[in-house]
TORKERO-507918 format. One record per residue: y, x, z of N, C-alpha, C in turn; residue in one letter. Coordinates in steps of 0.001 Angstrom, whole numbers, plus 500000, padded with zeros to 6 digits. Layout:
YXZYXZYXZA;...
//
This chain:
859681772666372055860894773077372741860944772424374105X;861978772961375103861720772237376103863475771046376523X;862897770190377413863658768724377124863496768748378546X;864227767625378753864200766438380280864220765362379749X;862891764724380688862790762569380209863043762551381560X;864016761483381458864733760846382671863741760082382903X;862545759573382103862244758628382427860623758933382411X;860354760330383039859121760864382810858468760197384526X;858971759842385115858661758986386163857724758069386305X;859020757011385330858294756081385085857354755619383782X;857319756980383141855828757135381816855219757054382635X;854788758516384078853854758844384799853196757151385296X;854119756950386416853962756013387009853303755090386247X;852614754926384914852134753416384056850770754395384134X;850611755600384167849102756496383772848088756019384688X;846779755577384451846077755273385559845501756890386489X;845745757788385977845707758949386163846397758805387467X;847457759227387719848235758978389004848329758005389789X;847286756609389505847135755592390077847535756186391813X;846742757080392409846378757365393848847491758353394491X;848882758739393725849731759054394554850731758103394757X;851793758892395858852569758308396120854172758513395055X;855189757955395209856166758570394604857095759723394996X;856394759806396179857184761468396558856415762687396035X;855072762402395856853829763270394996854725763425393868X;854553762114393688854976762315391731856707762987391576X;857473763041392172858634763378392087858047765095392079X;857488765582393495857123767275393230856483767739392195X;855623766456391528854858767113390300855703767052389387X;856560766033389250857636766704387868858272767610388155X;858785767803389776859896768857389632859218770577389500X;857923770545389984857137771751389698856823771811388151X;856988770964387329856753771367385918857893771234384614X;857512770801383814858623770676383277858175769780381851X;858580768397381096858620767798380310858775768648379048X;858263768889378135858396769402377014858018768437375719X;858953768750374801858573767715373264858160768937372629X;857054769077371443856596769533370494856635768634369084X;856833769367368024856896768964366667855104769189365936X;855022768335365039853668768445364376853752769930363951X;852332770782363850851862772311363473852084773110365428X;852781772178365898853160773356367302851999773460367683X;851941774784367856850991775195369084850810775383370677X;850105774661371538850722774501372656850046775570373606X;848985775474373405848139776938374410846702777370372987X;846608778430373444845363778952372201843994778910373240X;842649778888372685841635778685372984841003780473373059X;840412780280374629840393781625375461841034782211375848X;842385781980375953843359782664376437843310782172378073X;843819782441378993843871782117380367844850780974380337X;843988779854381254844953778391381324845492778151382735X;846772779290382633847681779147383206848786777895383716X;848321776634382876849056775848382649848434774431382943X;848665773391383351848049772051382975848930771085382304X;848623770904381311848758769896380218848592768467380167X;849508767734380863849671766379380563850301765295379042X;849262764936378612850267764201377306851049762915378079X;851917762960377425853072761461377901852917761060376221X;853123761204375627853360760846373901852879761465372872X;852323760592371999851961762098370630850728761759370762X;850213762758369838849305763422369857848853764855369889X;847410765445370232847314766931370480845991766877369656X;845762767670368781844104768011368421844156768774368868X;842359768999369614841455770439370192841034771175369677X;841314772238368708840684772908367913839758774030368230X;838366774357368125838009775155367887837556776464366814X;837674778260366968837836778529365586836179778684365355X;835911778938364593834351779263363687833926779669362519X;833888781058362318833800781437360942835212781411360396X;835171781089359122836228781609358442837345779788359114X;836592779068359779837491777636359850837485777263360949X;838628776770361525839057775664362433838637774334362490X;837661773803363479837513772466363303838128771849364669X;838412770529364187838936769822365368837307769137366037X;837299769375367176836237768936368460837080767621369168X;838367767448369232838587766683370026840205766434369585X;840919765828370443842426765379370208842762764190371503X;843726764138372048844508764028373190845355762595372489X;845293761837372744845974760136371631846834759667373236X;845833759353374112846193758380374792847537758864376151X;847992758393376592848684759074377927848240759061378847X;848612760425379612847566760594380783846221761620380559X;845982761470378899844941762727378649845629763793379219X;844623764878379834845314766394380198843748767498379784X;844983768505379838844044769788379448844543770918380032X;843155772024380386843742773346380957844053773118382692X;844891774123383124845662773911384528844362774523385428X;843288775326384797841528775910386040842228776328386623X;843026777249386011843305778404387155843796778118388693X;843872776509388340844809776148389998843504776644390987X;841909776086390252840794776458391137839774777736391032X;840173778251389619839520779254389288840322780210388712X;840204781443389263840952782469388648840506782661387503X;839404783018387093839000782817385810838879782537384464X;839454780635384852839404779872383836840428780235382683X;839990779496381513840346779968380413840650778704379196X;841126778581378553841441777065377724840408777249377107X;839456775807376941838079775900375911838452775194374338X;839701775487374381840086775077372901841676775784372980X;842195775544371223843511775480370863844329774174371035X;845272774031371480845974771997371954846886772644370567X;846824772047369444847771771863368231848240770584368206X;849414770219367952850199768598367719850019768444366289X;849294767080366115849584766624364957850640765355364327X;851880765506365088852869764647365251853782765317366276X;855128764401366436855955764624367562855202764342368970X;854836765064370183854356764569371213855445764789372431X;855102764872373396856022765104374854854760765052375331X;855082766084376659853931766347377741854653767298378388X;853777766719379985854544767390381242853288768958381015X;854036769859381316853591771290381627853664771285383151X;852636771546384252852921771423385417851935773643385401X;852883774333385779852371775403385958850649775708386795X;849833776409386898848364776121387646848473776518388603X;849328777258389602849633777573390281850432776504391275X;851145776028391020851722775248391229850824773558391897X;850154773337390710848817772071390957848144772580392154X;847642773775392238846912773978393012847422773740394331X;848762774565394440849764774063396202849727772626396373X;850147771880395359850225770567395393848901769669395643X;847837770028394864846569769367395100846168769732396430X;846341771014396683845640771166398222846252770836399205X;847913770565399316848561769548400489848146768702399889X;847728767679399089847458766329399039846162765701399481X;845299766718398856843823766270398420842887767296398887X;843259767745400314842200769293400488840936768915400632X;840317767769400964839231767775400698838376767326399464X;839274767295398547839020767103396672839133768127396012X;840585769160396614840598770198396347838995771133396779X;839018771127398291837462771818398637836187771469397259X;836114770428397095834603769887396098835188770121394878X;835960770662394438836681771238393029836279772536392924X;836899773087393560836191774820393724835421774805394593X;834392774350395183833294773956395380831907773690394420X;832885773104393424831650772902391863831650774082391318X;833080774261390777832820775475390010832719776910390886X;832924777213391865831800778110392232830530777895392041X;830177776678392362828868776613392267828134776867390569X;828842776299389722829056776295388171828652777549387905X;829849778319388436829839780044387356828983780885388623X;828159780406389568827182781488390337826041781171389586X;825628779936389301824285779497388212824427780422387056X;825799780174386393825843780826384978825637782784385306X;826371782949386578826325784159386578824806784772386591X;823925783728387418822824784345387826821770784424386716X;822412782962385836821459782919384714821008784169383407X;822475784227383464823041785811382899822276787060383101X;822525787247384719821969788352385565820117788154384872X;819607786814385235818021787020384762818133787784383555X;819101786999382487818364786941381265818334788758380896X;819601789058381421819673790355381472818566791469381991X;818029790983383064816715791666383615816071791704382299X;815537790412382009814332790315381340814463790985380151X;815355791218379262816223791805378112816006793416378498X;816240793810379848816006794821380266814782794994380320X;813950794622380777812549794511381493811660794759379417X;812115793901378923811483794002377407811710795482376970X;813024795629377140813105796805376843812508798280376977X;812433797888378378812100799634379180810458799308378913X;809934797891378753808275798069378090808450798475377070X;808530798097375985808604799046374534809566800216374684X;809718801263375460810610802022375316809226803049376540X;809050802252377134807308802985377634806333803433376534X;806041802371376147805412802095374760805398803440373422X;806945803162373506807315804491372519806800805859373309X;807515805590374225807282807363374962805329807777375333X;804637806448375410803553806630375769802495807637374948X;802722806981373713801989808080372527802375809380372528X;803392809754372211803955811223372219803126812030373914X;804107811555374767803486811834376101801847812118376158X;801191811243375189799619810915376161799016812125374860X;800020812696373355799917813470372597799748814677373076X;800961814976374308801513816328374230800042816525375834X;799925815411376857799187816012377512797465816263376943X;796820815852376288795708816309375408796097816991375146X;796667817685374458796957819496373438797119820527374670X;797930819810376087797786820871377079796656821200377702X;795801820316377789794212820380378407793702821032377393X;793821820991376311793068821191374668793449823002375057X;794932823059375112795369824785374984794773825693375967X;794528824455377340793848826025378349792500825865377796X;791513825252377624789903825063377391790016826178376306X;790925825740374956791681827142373780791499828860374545X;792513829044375158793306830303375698791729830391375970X;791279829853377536790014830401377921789038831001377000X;788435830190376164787930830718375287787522831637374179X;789605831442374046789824832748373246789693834128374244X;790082834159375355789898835428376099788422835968376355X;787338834861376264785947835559376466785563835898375335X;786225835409374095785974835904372869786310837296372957X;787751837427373083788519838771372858788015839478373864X;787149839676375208786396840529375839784914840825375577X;784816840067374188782960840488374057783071840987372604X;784653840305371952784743841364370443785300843051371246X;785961842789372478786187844506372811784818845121373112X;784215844254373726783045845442374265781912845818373317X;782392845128372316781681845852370581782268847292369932X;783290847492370914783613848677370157784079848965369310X;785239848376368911785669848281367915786464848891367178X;787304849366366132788181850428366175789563849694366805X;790593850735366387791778849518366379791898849242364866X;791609850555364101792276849582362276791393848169362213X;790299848015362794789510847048362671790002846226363334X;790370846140364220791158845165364905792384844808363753X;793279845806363707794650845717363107794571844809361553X;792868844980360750792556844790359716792717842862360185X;791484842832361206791205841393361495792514840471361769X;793805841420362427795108840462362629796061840417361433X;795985841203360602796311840755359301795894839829358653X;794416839659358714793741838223357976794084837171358532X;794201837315359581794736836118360436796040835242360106X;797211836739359760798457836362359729798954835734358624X;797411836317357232798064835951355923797454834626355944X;796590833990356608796565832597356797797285831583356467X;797856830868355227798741830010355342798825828728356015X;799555827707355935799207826671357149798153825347356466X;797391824852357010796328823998356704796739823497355471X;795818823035354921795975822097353699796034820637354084X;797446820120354086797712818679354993796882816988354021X;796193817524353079795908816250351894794978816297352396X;794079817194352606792398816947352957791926815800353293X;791092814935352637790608813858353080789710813976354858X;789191812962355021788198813109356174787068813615355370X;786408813419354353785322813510353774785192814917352697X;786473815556352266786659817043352164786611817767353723X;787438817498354095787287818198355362785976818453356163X;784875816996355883783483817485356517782743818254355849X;783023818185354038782329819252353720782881820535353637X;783983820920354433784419822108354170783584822055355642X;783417821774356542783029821804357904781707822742357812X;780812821173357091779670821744356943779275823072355639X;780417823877354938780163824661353859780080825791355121X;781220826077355911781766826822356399779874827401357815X;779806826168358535778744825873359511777526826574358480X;777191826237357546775723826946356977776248828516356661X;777439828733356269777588830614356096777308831149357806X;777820830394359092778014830985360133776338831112360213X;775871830389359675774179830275360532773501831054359615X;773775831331358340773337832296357545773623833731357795X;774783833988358776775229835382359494774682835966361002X;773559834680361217773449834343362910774575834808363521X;775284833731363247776407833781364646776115832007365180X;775935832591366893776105831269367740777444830195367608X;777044829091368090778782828281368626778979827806367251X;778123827916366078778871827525364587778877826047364619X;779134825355365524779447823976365588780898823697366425X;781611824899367648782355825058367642783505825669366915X;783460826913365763783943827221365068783850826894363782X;783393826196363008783550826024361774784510824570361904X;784560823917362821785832822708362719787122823242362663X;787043824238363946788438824753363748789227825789362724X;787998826701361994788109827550360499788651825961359409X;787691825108359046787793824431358524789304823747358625X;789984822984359534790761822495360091792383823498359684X;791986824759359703792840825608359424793038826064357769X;792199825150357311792079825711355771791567826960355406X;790695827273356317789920828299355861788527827959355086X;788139829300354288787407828664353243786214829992353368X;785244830220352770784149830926352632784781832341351858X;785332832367350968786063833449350554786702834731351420X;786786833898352803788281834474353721786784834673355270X;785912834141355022785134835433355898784331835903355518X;783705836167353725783618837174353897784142838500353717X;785567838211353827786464839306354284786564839307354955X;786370838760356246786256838687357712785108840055358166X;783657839560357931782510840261357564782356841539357070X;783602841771355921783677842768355450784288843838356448X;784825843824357580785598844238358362784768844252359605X;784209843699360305783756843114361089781946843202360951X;781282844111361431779291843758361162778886843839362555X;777450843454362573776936843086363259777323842431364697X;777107842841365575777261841515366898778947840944367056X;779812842350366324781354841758366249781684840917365873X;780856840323364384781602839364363724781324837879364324X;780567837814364977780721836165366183781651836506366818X;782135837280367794783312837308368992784475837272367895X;784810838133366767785603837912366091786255836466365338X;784961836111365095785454835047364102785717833612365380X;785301833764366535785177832758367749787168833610368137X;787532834212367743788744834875368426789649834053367408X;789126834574366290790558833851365253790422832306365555X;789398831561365393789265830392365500789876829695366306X;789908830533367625790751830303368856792286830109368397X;792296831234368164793559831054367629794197830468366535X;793624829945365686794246829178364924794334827419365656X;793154827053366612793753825846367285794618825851368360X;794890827287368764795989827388369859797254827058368553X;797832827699367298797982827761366745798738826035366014X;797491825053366028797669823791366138798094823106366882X;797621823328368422798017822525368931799370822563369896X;799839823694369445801011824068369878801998823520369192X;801716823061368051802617822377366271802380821000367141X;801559820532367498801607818842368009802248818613369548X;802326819665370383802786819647371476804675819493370792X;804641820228369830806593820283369660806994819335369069X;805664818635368352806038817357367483806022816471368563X;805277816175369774805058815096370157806442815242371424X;806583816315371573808191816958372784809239816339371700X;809096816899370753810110816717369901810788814949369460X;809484814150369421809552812790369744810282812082370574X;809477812752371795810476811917373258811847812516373216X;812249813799372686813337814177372962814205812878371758X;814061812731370725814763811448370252814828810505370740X;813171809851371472813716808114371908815022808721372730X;815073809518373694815739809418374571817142809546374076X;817303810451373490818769810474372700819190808921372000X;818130808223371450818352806953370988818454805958371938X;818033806221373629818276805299374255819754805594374994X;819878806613374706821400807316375444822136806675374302X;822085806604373199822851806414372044823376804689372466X;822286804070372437822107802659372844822956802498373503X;822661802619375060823306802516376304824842803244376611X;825129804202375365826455804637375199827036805299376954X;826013805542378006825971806015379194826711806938379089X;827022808000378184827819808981378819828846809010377915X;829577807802377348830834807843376283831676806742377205X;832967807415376823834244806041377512834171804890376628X;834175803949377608834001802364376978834733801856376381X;835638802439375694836334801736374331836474803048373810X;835661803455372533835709804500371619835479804023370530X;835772805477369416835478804806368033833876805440367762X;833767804032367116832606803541367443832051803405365814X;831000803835365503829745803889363967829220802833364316X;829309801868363537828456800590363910826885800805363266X;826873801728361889825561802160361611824912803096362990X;825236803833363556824586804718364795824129803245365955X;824717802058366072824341801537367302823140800519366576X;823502800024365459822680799223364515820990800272364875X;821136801135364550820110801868364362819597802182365568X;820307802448366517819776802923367765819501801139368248X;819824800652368137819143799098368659817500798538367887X;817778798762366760815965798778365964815367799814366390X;815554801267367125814669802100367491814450801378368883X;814737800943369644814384800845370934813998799379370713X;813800798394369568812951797499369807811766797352368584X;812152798981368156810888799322367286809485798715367310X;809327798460368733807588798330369184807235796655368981X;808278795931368625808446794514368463808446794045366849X;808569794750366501808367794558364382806890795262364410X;806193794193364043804828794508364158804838794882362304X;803506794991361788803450795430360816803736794208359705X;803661793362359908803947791725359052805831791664358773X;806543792194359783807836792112359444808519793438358721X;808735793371358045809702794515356456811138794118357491X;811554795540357521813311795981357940814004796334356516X;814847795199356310815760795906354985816906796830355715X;817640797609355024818757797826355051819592798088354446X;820649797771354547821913797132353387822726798184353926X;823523799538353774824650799753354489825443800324353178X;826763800082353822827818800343352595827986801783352885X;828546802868351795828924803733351991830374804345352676X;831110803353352345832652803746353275832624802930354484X;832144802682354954832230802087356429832420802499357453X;834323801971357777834809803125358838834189803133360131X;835095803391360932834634803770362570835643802522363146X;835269801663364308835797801170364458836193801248365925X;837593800932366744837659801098367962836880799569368538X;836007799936369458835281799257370187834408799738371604X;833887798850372298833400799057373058831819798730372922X;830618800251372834829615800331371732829039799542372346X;828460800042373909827430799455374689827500797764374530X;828900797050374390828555795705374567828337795443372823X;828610795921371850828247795575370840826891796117370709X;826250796827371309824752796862371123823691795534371924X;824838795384372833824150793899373585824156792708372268X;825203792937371585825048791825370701823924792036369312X;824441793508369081822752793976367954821416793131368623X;821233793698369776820190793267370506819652792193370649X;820540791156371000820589789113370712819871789110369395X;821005789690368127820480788722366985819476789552366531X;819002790942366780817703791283365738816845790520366669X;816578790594368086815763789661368995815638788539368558X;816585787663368584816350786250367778815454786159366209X;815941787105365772815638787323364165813961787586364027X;813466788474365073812135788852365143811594787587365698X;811977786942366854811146785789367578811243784998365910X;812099784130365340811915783077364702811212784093363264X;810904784881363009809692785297361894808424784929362449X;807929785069363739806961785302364009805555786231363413X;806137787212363493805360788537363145805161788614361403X;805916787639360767806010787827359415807061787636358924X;807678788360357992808897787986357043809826789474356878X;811100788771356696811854790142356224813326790092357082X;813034791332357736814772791145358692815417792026357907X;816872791821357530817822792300356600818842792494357238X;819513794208357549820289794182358365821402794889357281X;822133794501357336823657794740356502824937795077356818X;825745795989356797826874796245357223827582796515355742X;829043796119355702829633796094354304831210795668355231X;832315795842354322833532796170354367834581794924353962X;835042793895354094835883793171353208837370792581354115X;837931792986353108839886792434353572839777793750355011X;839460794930354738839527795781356051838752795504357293X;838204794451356919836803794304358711835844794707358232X;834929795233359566833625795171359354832665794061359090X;831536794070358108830885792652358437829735793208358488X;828672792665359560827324792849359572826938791989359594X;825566791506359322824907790488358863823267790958359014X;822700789959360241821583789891360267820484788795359724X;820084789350358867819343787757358745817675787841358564X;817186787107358462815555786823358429815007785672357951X;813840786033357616813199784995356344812500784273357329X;812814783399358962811757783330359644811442781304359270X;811874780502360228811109779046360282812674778193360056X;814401778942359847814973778267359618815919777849361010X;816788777077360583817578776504361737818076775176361320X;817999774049361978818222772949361558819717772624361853X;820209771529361654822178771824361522821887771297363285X;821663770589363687821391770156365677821799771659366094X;820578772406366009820607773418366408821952774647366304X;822273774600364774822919775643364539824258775118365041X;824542773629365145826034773328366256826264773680367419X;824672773726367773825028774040369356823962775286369982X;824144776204369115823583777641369001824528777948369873X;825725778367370217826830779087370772827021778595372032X;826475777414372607826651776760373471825989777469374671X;826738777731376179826054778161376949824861777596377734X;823362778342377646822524778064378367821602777263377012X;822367777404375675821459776321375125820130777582374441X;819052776726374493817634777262374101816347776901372919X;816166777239372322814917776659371607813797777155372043X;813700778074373087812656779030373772811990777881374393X;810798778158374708809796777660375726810330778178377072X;809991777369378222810219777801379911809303779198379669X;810254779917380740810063781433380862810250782321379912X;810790781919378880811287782952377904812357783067377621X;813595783198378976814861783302378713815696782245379373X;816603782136379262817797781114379847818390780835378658X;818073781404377158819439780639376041818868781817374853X;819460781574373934819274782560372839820455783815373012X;821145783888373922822042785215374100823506784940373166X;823595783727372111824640783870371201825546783174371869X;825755782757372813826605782725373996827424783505374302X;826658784824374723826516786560375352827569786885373844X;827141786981373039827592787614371923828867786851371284X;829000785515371365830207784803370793831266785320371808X;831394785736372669832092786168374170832416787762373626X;831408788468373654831823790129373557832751790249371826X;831905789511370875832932789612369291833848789072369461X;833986787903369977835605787189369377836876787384371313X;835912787088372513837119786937373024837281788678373261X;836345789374373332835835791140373436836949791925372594X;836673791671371572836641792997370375837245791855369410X;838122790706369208838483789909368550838346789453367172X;836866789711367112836268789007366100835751787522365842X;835033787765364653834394786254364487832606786550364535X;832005785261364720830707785439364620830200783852364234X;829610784037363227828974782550362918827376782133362276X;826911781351362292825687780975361387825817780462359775X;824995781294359214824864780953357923823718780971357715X;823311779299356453822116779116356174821753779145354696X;821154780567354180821063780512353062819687780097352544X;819529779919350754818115779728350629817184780849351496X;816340780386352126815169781266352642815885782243353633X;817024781970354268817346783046354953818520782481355880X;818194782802357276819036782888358119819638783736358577X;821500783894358618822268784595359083823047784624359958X;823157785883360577824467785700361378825344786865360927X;826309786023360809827523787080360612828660787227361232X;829043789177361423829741789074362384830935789547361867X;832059789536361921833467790314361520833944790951362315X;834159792603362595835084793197363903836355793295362809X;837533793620363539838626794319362904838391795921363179X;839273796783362589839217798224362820839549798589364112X;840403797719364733841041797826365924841574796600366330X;840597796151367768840798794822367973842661794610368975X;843217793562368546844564793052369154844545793758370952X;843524793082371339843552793374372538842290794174373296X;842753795268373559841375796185373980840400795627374563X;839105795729374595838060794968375268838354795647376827X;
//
C-alpha cells in the first residue's frame, strides 16, 4: 500500500548509496517518488515485465524470484538498505525486470518512477549518466550482433541442407531431360525407317495396341533378375538379326517386357520391320520412364519448397492459429540432411491436439534450437523423440535425445545469454536463450530441462491462447 515516512530522509541519508549527493538531491528524489510499505506474499514488480520503476529497499525484506518449469526459485533477496532493483528504463527503453521482487515480511521502499531518475541523474551526473547508456548500448549492440551472427549461421546451415535436398531431385530431373531428347531422337529415326518398310496401318494400329496393353514395370526385380531378363531378351534380338540389341533389350527388359510379348511383336511385324519396330516401342517405353522420374523428382522440389514456405510461415499473418504438428514437421524436413543414418526420429503425437494462437515462424525458431541441439549432443547416434501431448489445456512438446547428457553446471546455466558448450566458431550460445524469450516472455509459456534416465529433455508448455499477443 502506499504511506509517507517523515523520516525517509533521514533512512536515505544513513545509505552509503547516496553517500555522493547533496540534500537538495535527496529531497527531489523523494519528492519524485513515493515511500511505499508492503506486507509479506506482496508482489512488487513481476519478472519481464518493463521496469518502469526503481526500487529502493529502506526496510524488510524482498526475494528475487525467478519462474522455471513448473517452480519458482528464489536467485536472490534484497535484506540490507539501500539494496535497489529495476528503474533501466531511466537508460534504456528496453529494459525489463530480470526477476519477480516478492516480500517476505513487512518492508518499506522508496518507488522513484524511471523516468523520473533519469531527469534527475542527468542534471546531476551527466557524465555518469553518458557511461550508463553508454554501456548498455554498448551491451545490447554485442548481444544484438551476436544474435544477428548466430542467426546467419542458423540460416547459412539451413539454406546448405535445403540445397542439399533440392540438389538430388534437380540433378534427377536434369538427366531424364538430356536422357528424353537422346529418347525422342531416336525414337523418330526409328519411326522413319519402321515407315519406310511399308507398313500397313492395321500393322501399325496392331503394334500400338501391344504397346498400350503393356502394364507398368515389375518394381521387385532384383539387379540380378533384371540382368537376366536383359540378357534372355538380347539373345532372342540376335536370334531375329536385329541390330542395337544392346540398346534395346535394357529398355524392353526395364519395362517388364518378356520373350512372350515379342513374339507377338514378330508376329505382326517380319522381316527388316521388326528392328525399327521393336527400337520404336523401346523408345517409347523409356520416354515413358523417364517422364515418371522427371514428375517424381518436380514433384519433390515442389514439397521442400512448400515445407520451407511452411517453415518460414512467409506468406501467413504473424499471430495465427497455429498446428504445432505442421511446424514440428516442417522443421525436421528442412534439417532432414543433418540426421544422418545412426540417429532414429521417434514420434509421439497425441491425437486431439488443438490449434493454438501463436506466432508460427518464431516457434519454428525455437523447434529449430532444440532438435539442433538434440542432433549436435547425439553425435550421429542415438534416438531423437519428438512429442507433442495435451495436459490441464496446454500444449506440451518435448524434445529429447539419447545423446552424452547434461551435467546440473550446465543445465543451470543453459538459459543464460551467450552461454555455450560449442567449440569457437560454432555459434555464439546454444539458442535456449532465443527460445526461453519467444515461449515464455512471446507466447507466455514455460520451457525447461529435464533429465531423465538416458534421455535429455526439453519441455515446452504454450497455452491455447497466450495472455498477451506475441
Amino acid at each position: 500500500m502506499t504511506g509517507t515516512s517523515v523520516g525517509a530522509a533521514a533512512i536515505l541519508r544513513t545509505i552509503t548509496l547516496f553517500d555522493g549527493i547533496t540534500d537538495k538531491q535527496l529531497t527531489e528524489l523523494i519528492q519524485a517518488g513515493d515511500v511505499l510499505t508492503f506486507d509479506s506474499g506482496d508482489v512488487m514488480f513481476q519478472e519481464a515485465q518493463p521496469a518502469d520503476f526503481w526500487w529502493v529497499l529502506l526496510s524488510g525484506k524482498i526475494e528475487l524470484v525467478r519462474h522455471a518449469g513448473h517452480e519458482d526459485s528464489v536467485i536472490g533477496a534484497m535484506t540490507a538498505p539501500g539494496q535497489w532493483a529495476g528503474g533501466f528504463r531511466a537508460w534504456d527503453p528496453h529494459g525489463v525486470y530480470l526477476a519477480t521482487g516478492r516480500c517476505s515480511g513487512p518492508s518499506e521502499v522508496l518507488r522513484v518512477p524511471a523516468g523520473d531518475l533519469g531527469d534527475l541523474a542527468n542534471s546531476w551526473f551527466p557524465f555518469g549518466v553518458h557511461l550508463i547508456k553508454g554501456l548498455t548500448q554498448t551491451v545490447r549492440s554485442i548481444e544484438s550482433m551476436a544474435r544477428q551472427r548466430e542467426s546467419l549461421v542458423a540460416l547459412g546451415t539451413l539454406a546448405a541442407g535445403l540445397a542439399h535436398e533440392i540438389n538430388n531431385p534437380a540433378s534427377v530431373s536434369a538427366r531424364a531431360v538430356d536422357a528424353l531428347t537422346e529418347t525422342s531422337e531416336a525414337m523418330m529415326s526409328a519411326f522413319g525407317r519402321l515407315a519406310a518398310q511399308s507398313i500397313s496401318p492395321n500393322q501399325f494400329l496392331a503394334l500400338d495396341t501391344l504397346r498400350q496393353q503393356t502394364g507398368p514395370p515389375v518394381a521387385d526385380f532384383s539387379p540380378l533378375a533384371l540382368a537376366a531378363r536383359e540378357d534372355e531378351l538380347s539373345d532372342w534380338l540376335v536370334e531375329h538379326n536385329i541390330d542395337r540389341d544392346w540398346l534395346i533389350a535394357p529398355a524392353l527388359a526395364a519395362a517388364g517386357i518378356d520373350i512372350a510379348w515379342c513374339d507377338k511383336v514378330a508376329d505382326v511385324l517380319d522381316g527388316d520391320a521388326l528392328g525399327p519396330g521393336l527400337e520404336w516401342l523401346a523408345g517409347s517405353f523409356s520416354m515413358s520412364g523417364l517422364l515418371a522420374e522427371v514428375k517424381e523428382s518436380t514433384g519433390r522440389i515442389s514439397e521442400l519448397v512448400a515445407v520451407v514456405k511452411s517453415y518460414s510461415q512467409m506468406d501467413r499473418a504473424t499471430v495465427q492459429s497455429t498446428d504445432i504438428r505442421e511446424g514440428l514437421e516442417s522443421t525436421l524436413a528442412v534439417l532432414a540432411h543433418q540426421v544422418n543414418g545412426g540417429i532414429t526420429i521417434k514420434r509421439e503425437y497425441a491425437n486431439d491436439v488443438p490449434r493454438i494462437q501463436a506466432n508460427a515462424a518464431e516457434l519454428n525458431q525455437v523447434w529449430t534450437n532444440l532438435i539442433k541441439n538434440a542432433i549436435d549432443a547425439m553425435d550421429s547416434s542415438g534416438t531423437l523423440r519428438v512429442s507433442i501431448g495435451v495436459e490441464d489445456s496446454v500444449v506440451v512438446v518435448e524434445i529429447g535425445d539419447t545423446g552424452t547428457g547434461m551435467t546440473r553446471d550446465v543445465q543451470a546455466h543453459a538459459f543464460d545469454p551467450f552461454f555455450t558448450t560449442k567449440g569457437v566458431g560454432k555459434g555464439t550460445g546454444l539458442g535456449l536463450d532465443i527460445s526461453r524469450r519467444i515461449v515464455v516472455e512471446r507466447h507466455g509459456g514455460e520451457i525447461w530441462i529435464e533429465i531423465r534416465p538416458g534421455e535429455t529433455v526439453l519441455r515446452v508448455r504454450l497455452p491455447l491462447r497466450p495472455e498477451k499477443s506475441p
